[in-house]
C-alpha positions as CSV (number, residue, x, y, z in Angstrom):
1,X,13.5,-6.4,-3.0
2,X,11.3,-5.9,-6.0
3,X,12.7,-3.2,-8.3
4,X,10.7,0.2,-7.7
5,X,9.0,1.1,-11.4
6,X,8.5,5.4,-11.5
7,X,6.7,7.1,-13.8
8,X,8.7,10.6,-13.4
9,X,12.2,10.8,-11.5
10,X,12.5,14.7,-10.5
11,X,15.9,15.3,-8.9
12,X,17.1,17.0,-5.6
13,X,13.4,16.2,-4.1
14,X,12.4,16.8,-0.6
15,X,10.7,13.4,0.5
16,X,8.1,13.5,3.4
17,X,6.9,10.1,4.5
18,X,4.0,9.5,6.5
19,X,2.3,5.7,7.4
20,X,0.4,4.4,10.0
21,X,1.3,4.8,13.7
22,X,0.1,6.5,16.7
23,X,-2.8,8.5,16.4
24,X,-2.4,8.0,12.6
25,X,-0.3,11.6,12.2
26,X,2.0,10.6,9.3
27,X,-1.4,9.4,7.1
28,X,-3.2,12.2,8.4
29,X,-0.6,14.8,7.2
30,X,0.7,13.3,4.2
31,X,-3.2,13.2,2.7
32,X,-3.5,16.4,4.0
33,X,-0.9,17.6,1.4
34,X,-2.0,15.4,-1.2
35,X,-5.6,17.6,-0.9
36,X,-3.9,21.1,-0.8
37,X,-1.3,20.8,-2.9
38,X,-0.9,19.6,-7.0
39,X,0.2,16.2,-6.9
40,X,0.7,13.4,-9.4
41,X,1.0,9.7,-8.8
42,X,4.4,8.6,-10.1
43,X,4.8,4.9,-8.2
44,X,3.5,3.0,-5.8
45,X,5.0,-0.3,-3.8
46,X,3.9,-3.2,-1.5
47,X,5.3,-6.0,0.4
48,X,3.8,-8.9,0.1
49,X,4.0,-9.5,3.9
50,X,2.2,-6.0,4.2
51,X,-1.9,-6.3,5.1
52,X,-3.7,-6.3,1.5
53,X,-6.0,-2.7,2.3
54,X,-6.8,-0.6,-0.6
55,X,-9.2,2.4,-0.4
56,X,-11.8,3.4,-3.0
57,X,-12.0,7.0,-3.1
58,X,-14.1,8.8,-6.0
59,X,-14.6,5.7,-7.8
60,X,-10.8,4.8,-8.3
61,X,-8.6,2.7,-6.1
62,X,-5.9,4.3,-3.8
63,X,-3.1,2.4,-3.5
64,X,-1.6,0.9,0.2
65,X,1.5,2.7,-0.9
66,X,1.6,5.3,-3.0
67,X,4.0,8.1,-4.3
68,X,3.2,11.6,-5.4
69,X,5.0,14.1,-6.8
70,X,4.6,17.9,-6.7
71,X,6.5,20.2,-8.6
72,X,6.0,23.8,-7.4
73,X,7.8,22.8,-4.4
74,X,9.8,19.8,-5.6
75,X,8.4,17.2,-2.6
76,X,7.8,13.4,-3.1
77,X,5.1,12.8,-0.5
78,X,4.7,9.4,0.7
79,X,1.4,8.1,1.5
80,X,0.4,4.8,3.3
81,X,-3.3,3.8,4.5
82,X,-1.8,0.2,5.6
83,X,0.2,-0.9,8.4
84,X,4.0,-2.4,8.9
85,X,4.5,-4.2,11.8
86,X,6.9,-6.6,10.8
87,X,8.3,-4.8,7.6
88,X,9.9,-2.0,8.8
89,X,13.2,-2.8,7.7
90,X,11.8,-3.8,4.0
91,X,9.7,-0.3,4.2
92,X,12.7,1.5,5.1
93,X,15.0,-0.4,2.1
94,X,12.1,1.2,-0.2
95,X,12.2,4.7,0.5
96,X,15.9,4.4,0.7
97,X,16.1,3.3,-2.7
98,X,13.3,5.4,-4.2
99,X,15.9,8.6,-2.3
100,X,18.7,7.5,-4.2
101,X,16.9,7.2,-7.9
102,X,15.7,10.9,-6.7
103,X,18.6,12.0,-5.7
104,X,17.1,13.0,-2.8
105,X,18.3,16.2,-0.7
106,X,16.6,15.2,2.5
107,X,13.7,12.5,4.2
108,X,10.8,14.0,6.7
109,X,9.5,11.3,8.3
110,X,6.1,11.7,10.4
111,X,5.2,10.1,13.8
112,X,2.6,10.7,16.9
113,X,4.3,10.0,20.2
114,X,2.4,9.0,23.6
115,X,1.8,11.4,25.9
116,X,0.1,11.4,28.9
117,X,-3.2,13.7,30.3
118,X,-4.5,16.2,27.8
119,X,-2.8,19.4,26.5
120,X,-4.6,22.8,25.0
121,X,-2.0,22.1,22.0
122,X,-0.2,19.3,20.6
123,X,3.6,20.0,20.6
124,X,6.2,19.3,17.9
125,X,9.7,17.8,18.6
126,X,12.6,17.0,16.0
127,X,15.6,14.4,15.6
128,X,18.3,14.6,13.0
129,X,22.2,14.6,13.2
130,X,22.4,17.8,11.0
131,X,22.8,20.0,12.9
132,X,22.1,23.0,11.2
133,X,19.1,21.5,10.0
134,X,18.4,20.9,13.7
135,X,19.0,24.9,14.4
136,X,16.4,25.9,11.2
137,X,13.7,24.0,13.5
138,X,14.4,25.1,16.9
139,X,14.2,28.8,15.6
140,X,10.7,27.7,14.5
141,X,10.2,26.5,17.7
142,X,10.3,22.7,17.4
143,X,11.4,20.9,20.9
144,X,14.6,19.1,20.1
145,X,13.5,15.1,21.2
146,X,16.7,14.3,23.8
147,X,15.1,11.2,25.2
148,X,12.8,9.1,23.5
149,X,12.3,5.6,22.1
150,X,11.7,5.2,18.4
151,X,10.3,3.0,16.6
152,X,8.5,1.5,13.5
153,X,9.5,3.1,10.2
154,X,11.6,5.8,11.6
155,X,13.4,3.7,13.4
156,X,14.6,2.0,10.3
157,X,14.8,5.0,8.8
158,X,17.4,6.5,10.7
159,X,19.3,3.8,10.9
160,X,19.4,3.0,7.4
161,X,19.9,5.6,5.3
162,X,22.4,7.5,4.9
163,X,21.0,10.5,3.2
164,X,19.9,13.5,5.7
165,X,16.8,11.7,7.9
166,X,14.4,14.3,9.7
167,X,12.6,12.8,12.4
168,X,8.8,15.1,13.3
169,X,6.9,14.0,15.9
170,X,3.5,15.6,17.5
171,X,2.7,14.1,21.0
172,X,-0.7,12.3,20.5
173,X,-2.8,11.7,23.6
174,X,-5.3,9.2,22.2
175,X,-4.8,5.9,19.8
176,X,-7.4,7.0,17.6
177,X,-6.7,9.7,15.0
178,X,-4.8,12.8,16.0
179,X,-5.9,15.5,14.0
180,X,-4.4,18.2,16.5
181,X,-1.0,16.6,16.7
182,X,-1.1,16.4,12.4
183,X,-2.0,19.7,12.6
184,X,0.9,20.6,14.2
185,X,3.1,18.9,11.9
186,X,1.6,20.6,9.1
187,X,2.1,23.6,11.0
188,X,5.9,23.0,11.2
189,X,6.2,21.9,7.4
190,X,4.2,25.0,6.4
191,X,6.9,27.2,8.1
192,X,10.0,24.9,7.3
193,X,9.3,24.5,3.5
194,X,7.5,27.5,2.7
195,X,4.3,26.5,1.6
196,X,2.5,29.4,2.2
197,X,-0.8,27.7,3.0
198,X,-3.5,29.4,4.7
199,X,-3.1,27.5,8.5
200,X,-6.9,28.3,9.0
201,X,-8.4,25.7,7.4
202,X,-5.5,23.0,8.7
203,X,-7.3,21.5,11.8
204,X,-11.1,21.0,9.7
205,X,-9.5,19.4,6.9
206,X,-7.5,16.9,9.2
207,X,-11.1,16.4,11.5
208,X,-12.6,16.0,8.4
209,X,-9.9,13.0,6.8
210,X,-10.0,11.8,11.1
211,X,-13.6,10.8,11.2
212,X,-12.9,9.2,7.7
213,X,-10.1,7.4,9.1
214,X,-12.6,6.5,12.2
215,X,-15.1,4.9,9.7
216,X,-12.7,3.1,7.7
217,X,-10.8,1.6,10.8
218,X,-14.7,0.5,12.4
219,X,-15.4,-0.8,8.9
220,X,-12.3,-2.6,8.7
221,X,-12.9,-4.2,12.4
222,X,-16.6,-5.5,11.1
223,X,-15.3,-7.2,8.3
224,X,-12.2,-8.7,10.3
225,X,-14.8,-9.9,12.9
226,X,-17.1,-11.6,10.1
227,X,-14.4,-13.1,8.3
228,X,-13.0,-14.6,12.2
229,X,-16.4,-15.6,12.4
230,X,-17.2,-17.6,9.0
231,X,-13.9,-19.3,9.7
232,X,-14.9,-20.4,13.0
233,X,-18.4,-22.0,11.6
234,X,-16.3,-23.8,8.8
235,X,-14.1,-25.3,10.7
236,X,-16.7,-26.4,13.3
């Protein structure tokens, strides 16, 4: 593993995670945060196994992987825009590592979960093995997840670290961008941290960031499809 290079190295940080999976929650609600809260790039990683994505946003590029910090509530918040199937366990050895150099008091890491049919609201569940952590979100009214299958990042996660792992999930009922279930997330890490955001606005800014999301995963499909396309005719 390369060795991870940060520009700042606050201590006793909060560090919420968020990448790619279903319905795109954990990249919906982590850029949510990065747009409502002052942060400050202090690193950024990548895998060489990883896809090579990179997003151009104001005229500057936005890393696969990136790392922010914010100060008024002491949170590293980290942001992915490109997928990991097949590097979980490398992903997982990162943010372990970056939560030691931090000294890191806790992880939140951010999932959408299947469910079936369609729901008025998204709901929110939670796994950790701290149990009074566990009791702070069930008076918020979280669902405590007792059956489930994990997997991906989290998975990893949880298994690997050893530092105090939080597990939020929002059931999702579509593939494409949730921006109910991220919603909901926010939701619980509004109340949980004490962020004191205005919940108004929550569910237009993450419609907003999903049909983004929409345009750059349709983009993203074109130019796969063209570049399949050009390799066919050169190797015919």
């Amino acid at each position: 593993m390369q060795q991870i290079q940060l520009t700042k190295k606050p201590k006793n940080v909060t560090i919420i995670e968020g990448f790619p999976g279903f319905g795109l929650v954990g990249t919906i609600t982590t850029e949510y945060l990065l747009q409502h809260l002052k942060c400050e790039l202090i690193g950024t990683f990548w895998i060489e196994d990883m896809p090579a994505t990179v997003v151009v946003h104001d005229n500057e590029l936005v890393p696969p992987v990136g790392l922010y910090y914010n100060q008024e509530y002491n949170l590293v918040i980290i942001h992915a825009i490109t997928g990991t199937m097949g590097v979980e366990w490398a992903i997982a050895e990162y943010i372990d590592e970056v939560a030691k150099q931090l000294t890191a008091k806790e992880i939140i890491t951010i999932e959408g979960v299947g469910a079936p049919g369609e729901a008025p609201e998204s709901q929110a569940y939670v796994y950790t093995v701290n149990k009074k952590k566990l009791e702070s979100f069930k008076k918020l009214g979280v669902n405590v997840l007792k059956e489930g299958i994990i997997i991906g990042v989290t998975s990893a996660l949880l298994l690997k670290t050893k530092i105090d792992t939080i597990a939020l999930f929002a059931d999702t009922h579509s593939k494409l961008p949730d921006s109910k279930a991220a919603a909901k997330i926010i939701e619980v890490l509004d109340k949980y941290i004490g962020l004191k955001v205005d919940p108004k606005p929550l569910v237009q800014t993450a419609e907003r960031f999903e049909k983004k999301l929409q345009e750059l995963m349709e983009k993203s499909k074109v130019v796969t499809e063209e570049a399949k396309e050009k390799q066919m005719n050169y190797v015919g």
